[in-house]
PDB file of N, CA, C and O in Angstrom:
ATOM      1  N   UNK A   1      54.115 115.638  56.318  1.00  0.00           N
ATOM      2  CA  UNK A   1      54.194 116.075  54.945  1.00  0.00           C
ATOM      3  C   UNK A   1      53.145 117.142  54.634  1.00  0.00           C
ATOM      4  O   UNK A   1      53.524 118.070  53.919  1.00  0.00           O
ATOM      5  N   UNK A   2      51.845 117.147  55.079  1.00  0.00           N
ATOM      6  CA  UNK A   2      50.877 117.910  54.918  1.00  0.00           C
ATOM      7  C   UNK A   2      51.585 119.751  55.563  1.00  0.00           C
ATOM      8  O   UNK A   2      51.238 120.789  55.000  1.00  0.00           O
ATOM      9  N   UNK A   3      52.492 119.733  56.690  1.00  0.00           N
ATOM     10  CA  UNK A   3      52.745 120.734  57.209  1.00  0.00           C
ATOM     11  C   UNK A   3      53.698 121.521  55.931  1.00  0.00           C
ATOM     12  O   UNK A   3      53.944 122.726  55.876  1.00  0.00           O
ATOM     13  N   UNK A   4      54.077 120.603  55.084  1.00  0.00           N
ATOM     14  CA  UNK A   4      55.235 121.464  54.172  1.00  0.00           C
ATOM     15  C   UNK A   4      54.285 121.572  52.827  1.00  0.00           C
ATOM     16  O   UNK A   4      54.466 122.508  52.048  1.00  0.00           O
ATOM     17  N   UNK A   5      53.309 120.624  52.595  1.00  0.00           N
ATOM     18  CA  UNK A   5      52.488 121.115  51.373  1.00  0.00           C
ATOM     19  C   UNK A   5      51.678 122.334  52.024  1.00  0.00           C
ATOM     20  O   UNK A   5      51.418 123.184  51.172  1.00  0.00           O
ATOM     21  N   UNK A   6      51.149 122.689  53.475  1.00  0.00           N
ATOM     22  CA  UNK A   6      50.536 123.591  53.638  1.00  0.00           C
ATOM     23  C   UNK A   6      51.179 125.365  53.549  1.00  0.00           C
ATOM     24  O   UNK A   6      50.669 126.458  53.796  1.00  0.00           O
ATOM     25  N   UNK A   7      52.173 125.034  53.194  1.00  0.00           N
ATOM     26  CA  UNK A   7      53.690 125.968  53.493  1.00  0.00           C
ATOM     27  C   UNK A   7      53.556 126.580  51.768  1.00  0.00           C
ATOM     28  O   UNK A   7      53.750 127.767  51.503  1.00  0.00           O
ATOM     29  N   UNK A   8      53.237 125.657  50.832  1.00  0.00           N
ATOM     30  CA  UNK A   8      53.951 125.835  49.707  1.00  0.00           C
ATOM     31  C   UNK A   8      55.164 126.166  49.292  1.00  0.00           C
ATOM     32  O   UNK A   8      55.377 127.285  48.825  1.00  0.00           O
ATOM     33  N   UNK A   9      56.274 125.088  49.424  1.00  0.00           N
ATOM     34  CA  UNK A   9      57.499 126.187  48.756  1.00  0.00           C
ATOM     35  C   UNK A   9      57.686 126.244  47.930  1.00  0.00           C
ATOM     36  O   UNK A   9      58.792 126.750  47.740  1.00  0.00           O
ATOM     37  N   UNK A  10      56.864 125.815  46.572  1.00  0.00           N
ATOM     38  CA  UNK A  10      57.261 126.251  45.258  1.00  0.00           C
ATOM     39  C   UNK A  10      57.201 127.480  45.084  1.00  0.00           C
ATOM     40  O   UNK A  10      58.032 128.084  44.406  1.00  0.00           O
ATOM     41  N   UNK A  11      55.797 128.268  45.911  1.00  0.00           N
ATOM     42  CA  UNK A  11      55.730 129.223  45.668  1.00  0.00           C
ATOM     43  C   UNK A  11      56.727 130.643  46.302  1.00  0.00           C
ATOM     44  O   UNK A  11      56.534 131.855  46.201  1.00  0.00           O
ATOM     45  N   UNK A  12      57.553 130.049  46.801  1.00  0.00           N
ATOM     46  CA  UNK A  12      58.324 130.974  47.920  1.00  0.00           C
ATOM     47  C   UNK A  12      59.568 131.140  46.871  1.00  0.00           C
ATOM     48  O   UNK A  12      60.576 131.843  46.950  1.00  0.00           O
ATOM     49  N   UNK A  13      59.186 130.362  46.003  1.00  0.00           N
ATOM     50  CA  UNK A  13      60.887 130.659  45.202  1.00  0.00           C
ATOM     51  C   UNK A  13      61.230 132.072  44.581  1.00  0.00           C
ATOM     52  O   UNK A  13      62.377 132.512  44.510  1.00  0.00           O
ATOM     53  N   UNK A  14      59.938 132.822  44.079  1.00  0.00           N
ATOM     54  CA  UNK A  14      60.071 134.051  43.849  1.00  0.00           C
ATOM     55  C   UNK A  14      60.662 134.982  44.965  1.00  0.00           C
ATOM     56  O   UNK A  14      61.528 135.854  44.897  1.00  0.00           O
ATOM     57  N   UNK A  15      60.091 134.625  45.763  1.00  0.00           N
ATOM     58  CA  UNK A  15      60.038 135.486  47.564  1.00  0.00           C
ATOM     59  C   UNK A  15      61.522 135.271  47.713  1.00  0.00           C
ATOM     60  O   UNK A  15      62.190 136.292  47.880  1.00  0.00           O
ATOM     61  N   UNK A  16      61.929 134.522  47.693  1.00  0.00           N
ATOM     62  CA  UNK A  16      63.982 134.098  47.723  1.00  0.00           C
ATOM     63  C   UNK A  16      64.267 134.521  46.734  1.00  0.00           C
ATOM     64  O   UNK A  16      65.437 134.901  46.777  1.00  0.00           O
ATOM     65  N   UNK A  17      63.663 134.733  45.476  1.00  0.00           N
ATOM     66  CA  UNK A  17      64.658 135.792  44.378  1.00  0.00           C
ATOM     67  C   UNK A  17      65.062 137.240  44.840  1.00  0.00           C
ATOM     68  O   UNK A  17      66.093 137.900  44.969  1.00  0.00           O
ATOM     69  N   UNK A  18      63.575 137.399  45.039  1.00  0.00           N
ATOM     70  CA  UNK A  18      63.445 139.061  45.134  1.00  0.00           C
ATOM     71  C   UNK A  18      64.157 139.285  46.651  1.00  0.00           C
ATOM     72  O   UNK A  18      64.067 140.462  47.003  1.00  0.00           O
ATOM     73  N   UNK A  19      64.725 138.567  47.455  1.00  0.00           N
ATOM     74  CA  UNK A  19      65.163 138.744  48.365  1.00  0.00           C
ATOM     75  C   UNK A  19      66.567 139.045  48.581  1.00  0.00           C
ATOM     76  O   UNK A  19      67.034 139.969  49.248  1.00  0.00           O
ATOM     77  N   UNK A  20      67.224 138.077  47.882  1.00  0.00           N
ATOM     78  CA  UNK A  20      68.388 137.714  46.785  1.00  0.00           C
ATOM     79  C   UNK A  20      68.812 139.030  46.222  1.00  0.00           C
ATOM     80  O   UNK A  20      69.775 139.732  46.533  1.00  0.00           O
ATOM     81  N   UNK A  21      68.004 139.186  45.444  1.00  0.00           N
ATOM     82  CA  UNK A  21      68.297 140.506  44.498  1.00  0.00           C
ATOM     83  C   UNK A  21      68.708 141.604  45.276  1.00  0.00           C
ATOM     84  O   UNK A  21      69.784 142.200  45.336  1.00  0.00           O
ATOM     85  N   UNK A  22      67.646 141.750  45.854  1.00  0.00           N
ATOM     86  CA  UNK A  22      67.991 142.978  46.848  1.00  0.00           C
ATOM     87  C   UNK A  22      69.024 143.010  47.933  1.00  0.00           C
ATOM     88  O   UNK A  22      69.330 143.999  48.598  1.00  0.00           O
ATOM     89  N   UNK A  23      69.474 141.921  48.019  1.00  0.00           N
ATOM     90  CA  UNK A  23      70.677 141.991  49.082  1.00  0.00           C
ATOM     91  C   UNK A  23      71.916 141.932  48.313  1.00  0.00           C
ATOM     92  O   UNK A  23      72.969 142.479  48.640  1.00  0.00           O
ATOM     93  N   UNK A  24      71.666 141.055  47.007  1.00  0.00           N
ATOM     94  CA  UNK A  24      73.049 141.377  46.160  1.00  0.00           C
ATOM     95  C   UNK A  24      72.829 143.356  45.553  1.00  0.00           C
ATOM     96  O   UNK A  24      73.869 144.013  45.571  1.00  0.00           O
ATOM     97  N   UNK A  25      71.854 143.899  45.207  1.00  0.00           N
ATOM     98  CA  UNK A  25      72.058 145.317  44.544  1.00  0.00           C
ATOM     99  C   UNK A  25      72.521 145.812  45.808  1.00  0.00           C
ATOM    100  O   UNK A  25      73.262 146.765  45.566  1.00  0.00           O
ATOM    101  N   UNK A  26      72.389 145.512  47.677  1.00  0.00           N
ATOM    102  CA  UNK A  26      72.563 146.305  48.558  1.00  0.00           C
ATOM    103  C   UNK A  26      73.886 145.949  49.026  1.00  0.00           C
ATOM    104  O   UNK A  26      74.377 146.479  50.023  1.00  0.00           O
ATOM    105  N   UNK A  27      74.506 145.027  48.304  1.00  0.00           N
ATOM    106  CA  UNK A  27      76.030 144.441  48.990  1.00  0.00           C
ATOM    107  C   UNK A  27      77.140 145.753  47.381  1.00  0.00           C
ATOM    108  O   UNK A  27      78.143 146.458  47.499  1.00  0.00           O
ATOM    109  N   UNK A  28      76.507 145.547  46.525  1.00  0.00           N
ATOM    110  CA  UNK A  28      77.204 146.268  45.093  1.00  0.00           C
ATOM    111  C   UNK A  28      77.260 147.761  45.374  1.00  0.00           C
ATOM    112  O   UNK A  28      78.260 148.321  44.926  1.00  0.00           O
ATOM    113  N   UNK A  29      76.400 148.501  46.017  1.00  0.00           N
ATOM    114  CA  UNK A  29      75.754 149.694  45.858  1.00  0.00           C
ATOM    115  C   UNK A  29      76.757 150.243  46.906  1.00  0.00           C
ATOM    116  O   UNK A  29      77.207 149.792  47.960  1.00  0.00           O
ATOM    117  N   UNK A  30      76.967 151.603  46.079  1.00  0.00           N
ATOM    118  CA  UNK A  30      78.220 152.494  46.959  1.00  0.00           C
ATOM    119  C   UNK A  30      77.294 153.097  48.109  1.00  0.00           C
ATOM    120  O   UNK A  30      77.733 153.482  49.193  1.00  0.00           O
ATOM    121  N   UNK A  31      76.402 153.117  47.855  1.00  0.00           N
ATOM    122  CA  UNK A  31      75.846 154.261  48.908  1.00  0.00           C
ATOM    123  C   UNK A  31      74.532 153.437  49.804  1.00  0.00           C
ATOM    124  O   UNK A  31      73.567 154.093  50.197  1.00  0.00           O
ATOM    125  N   UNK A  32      74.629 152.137  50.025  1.00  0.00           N
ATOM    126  CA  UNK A  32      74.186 151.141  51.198  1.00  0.00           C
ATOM    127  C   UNK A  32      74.885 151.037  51.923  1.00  0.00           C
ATOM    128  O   UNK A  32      76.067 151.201  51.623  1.00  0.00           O
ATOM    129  N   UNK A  33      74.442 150.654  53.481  1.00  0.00           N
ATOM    130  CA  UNK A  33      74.789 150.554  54.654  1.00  0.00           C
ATOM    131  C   UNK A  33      75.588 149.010  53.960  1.00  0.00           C
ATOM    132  O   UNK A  33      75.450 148.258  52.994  1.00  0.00           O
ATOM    133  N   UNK A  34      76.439 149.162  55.134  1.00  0.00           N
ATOM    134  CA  UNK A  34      77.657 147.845  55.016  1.00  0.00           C
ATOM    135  C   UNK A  34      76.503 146.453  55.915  1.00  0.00           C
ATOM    136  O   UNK A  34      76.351 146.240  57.118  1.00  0.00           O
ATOM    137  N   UNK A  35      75.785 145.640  54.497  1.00  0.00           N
ATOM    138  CA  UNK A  35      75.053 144.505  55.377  1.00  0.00           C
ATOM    139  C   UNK A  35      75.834 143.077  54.878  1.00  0.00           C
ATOM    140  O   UNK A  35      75.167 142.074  54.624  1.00  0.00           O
ATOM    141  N   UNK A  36      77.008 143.088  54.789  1.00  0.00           N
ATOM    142  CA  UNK A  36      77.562 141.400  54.553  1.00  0.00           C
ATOM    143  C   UNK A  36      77.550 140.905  55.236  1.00  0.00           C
ATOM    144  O   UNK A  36      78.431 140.050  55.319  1.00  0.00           O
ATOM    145  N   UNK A  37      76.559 141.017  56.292  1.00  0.00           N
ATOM    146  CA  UNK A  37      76.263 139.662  57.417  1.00  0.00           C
ATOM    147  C   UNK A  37      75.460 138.436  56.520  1.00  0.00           C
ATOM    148  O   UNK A  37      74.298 138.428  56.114  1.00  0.00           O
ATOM    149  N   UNK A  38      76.446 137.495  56.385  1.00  0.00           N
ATOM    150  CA  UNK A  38      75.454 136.514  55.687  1.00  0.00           C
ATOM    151  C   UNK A  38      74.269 136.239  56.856  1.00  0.00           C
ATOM    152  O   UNK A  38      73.144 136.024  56.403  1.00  0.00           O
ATOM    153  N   UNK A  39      74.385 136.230  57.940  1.00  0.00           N
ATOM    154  CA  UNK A  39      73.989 135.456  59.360  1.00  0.00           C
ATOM    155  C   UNK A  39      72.736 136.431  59.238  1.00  0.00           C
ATOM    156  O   UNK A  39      71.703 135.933  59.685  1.00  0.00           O
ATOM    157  N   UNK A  40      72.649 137.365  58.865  1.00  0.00           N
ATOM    158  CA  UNK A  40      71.285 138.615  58.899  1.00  0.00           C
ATOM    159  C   UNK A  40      70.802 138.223  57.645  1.00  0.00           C
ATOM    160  O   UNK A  40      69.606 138.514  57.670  1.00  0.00           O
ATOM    161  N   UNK A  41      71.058 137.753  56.626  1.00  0.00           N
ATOM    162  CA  UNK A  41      70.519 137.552  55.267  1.00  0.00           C
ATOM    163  C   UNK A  41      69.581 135.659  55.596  1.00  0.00           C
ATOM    164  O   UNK A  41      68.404 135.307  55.526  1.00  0.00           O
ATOM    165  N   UNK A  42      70.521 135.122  55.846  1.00  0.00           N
ATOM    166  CA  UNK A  42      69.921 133.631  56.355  1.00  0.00           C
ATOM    167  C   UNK A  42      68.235 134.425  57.463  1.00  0.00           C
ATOM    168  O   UNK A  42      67.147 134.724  56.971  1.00  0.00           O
ATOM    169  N   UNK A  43      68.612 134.533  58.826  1.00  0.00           N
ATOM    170  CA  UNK A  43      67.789 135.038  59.866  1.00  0.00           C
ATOM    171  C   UNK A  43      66.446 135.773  58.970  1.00  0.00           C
ATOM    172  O   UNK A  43      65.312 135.349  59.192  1.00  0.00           O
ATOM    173  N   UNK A  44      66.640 136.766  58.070  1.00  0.00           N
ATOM    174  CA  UNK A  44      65.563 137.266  56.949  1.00  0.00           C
ATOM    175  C   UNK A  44      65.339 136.447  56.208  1.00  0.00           C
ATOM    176  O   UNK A  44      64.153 136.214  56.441  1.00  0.00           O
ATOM    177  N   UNK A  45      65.826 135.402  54.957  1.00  0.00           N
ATOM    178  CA  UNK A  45      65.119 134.600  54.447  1.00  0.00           C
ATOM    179  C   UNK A  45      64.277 133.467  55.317  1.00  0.00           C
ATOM    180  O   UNK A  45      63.286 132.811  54.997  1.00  0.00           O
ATOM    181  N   UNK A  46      65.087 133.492  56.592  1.00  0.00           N
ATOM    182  CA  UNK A  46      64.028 132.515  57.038  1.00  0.00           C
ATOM    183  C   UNK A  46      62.351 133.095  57.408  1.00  0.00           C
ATOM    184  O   UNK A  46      61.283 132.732  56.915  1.00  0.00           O
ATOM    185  N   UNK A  47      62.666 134.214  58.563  1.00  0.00           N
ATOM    186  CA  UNK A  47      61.565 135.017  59.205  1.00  0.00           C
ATOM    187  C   UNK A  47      60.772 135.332  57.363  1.00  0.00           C
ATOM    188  O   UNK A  47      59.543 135.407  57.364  1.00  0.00           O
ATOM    189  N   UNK A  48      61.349 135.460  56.239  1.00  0.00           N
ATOM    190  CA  UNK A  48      60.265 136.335  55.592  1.00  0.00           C
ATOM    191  C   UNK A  48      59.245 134.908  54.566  1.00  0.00           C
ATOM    192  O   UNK A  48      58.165 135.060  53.995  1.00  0.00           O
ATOM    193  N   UNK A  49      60.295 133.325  54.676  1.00  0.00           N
ATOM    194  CA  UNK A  49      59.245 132.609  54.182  1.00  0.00           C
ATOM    195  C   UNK A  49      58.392 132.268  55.079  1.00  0.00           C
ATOM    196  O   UNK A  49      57.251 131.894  54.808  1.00  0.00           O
ATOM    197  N   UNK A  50      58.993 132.390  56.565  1.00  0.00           N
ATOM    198  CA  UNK A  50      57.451 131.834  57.647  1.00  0.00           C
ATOM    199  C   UNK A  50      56.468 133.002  57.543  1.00  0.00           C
ATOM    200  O   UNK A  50      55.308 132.607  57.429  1.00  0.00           O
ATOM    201  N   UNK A  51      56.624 134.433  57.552  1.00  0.00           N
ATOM    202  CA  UNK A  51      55.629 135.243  57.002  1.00  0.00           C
ATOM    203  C   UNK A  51      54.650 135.029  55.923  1.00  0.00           C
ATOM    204  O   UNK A  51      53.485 135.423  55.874  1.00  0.00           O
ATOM    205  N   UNK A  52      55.537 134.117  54.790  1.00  0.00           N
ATOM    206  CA  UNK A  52      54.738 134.365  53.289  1.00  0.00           C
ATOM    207  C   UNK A  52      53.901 132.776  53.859  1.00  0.00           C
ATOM    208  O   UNK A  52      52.685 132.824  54.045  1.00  0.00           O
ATOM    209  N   UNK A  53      54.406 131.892  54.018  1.00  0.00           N
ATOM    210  CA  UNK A  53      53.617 130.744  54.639  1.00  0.00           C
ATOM    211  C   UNK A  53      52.433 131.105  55.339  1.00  0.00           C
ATOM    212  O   UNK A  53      51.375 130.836  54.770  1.00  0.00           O
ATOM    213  N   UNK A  54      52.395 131.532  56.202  1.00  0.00           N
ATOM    214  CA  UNK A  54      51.372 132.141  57.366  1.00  0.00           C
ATOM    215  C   UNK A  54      50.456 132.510  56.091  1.00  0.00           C
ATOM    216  O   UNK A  54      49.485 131.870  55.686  1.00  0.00           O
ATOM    217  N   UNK A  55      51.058 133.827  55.497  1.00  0.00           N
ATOM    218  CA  UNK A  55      50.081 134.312  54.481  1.00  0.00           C
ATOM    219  C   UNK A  55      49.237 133.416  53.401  1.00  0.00           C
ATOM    220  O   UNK A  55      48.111 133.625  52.950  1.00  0.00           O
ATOM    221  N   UNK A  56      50.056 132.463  53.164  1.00  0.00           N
ATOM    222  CA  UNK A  56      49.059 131.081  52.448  1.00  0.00           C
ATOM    223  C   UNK A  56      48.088 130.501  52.998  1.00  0.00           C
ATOM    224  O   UNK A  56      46.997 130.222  52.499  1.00  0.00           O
ATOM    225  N   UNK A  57      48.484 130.302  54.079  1.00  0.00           N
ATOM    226  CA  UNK A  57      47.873 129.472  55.564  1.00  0.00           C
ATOM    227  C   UNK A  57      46.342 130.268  55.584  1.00  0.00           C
ATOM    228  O   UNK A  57      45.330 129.630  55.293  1.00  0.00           O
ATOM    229  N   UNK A  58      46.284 131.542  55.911  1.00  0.00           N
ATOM    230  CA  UNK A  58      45.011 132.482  56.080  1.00  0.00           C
ATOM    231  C   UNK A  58      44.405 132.728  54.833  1.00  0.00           C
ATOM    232  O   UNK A  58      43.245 133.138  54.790  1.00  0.00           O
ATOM    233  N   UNK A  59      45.275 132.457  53.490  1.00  0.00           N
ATOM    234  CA  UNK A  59      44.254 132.752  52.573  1.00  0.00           C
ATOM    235  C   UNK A  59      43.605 131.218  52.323  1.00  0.00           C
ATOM    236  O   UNK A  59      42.476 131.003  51.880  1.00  0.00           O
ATOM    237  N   UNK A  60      44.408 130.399  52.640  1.00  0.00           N
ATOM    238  CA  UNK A  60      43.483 128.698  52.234  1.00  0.00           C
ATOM    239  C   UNK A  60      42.557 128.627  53.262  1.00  0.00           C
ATOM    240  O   UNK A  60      41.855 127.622  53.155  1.00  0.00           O
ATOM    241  N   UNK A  61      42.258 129.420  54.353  1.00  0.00           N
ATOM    242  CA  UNK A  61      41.687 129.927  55.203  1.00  0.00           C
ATOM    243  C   UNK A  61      40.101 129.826  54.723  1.00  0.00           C
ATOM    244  O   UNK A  61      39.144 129.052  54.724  1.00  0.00           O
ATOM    245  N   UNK A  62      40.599 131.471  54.214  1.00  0.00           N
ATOM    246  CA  UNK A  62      39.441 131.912  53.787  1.00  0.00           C
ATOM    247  C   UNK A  62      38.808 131.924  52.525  1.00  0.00           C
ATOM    248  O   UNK A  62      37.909 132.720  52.252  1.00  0.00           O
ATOM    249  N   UNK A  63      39.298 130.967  51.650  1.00  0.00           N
ATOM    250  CA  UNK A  63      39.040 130.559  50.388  1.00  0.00           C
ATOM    251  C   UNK A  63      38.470 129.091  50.517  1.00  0.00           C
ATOM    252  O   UNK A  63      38.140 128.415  49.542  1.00  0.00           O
ATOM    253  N   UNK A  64      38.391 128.674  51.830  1.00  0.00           N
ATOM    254  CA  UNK A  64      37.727 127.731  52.045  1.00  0.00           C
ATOM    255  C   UNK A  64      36.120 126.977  51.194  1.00  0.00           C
ATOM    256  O   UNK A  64      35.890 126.024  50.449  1.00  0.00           O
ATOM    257  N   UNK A  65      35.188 128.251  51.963  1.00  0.00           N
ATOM    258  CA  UNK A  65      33.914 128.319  51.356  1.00  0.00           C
ATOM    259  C   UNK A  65      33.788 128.072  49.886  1.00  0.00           C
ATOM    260  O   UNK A  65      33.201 127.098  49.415  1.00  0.00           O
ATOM    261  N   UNK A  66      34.564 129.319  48.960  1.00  0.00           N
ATOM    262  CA  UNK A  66      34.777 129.145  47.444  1.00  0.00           C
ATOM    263  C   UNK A  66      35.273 127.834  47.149  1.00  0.00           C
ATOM    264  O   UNK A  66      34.282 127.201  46.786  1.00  0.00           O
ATOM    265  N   UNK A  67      36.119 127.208  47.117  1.00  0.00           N
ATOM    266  CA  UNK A  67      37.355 126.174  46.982  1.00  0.00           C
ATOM    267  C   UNK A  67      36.079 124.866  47.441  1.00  0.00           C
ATOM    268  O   UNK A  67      36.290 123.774  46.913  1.00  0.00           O
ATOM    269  N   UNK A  68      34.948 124.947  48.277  1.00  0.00           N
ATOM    270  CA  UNK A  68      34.140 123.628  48.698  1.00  0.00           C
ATOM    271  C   UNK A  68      33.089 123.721  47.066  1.00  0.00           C
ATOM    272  O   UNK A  68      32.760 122.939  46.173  1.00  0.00           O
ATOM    273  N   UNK A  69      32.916 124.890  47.341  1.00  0.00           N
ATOM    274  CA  UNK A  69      31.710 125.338  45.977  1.00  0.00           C
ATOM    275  C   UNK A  69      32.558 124.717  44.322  1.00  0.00           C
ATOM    276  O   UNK A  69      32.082 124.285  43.273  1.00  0.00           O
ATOM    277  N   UNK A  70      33.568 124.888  44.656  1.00  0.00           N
ATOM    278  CA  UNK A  70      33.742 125.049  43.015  1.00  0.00           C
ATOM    279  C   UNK A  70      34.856 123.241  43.182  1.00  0.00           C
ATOM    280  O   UNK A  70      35.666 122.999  42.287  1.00  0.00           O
ATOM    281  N   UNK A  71      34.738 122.539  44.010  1.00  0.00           N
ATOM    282  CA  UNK A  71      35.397 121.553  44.313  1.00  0.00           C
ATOM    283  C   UNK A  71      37.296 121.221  43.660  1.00  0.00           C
ATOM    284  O   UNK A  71      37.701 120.455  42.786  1.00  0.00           O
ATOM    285  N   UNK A  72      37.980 122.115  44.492  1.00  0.00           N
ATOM    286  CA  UNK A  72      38.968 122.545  44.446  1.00  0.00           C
ATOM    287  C   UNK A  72      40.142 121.913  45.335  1.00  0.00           C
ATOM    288  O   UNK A  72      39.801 121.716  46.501  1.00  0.00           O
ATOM    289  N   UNK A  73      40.984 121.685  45.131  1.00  0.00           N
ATOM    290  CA  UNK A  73      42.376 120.918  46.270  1.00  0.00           C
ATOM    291  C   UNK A  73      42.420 121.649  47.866  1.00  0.00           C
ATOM    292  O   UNK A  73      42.773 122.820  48.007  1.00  0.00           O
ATOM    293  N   UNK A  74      42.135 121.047  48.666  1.00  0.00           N
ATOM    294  CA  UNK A  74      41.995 121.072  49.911  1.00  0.00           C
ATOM    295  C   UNK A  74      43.740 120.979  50.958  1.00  0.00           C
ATOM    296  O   UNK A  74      44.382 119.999  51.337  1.00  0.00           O
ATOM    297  N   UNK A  75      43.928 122.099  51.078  1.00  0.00           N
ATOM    298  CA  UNK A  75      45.301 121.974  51.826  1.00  0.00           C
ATOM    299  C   UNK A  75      45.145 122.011  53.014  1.00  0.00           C
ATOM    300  O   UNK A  75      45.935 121.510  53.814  1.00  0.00           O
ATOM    301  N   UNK A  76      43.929 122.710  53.363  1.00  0.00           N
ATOM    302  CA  UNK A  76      43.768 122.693  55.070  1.00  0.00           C
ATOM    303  C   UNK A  76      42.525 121.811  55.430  1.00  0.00           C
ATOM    304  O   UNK A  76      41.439 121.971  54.873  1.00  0.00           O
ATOM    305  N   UNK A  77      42.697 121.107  56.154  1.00  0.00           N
ATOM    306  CA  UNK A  77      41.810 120.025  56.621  1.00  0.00           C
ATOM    307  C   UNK A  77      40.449 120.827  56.986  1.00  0.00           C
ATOM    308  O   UNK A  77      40.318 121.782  57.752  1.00  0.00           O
ATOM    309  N   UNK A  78      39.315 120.041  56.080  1.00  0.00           N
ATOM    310  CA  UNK A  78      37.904 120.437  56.115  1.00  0.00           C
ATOM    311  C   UNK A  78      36.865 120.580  57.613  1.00  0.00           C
ATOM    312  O   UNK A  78      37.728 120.704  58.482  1.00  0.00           O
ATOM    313  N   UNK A  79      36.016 120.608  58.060  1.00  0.00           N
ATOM    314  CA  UNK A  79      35.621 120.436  59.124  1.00  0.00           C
ATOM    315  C   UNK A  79      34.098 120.028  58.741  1.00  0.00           C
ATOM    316  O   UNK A  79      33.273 120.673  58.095  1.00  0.00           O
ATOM    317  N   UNK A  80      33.984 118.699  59.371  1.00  0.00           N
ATOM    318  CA  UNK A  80      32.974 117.591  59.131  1.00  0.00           C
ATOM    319  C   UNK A  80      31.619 118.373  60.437  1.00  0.00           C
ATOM    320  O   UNK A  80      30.542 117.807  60.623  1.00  0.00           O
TER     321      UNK A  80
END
């Protein structure tokens, strides 16, 4: 459970809008390349929430130090 709170997906829900969006304005749009591969749209939402994850991952990282100081929710396990 800790591996999917370390993930955050509440926060990824924007990241699947704006992803969304842009593949529905690029499926509408006369003058986009032909991408109705759902199978390429799945393959990108996946690869771009393990990107934005990662990116959580390194900032709980390095917000470590701050986050001990100001006694803050701990997503990545402390080191004793």
């Amino acid at each position: 459970m800790d591996d999917v709170a370390v993930l955050r997906p509440i926060r990824l829900f924007p990241v699947w809008t704006l992803l969304l969006l842009g593949y529905h304005h690029g499926r509408i749009s006369p003058a986009a390349p032909e991408i109705h591969q759902p199978l390429q749209l799945w393959g990108t939402l996946c690869l771009y929430s393990l990107l934005m994850g990662a990116v959580y991952i390194v900032n709980q990282i390095a917000d470590r130090e701050t986050d001990a100081h100001n006694d803050k929710l701990y997503l990545v396990a402390l080191e004793k």
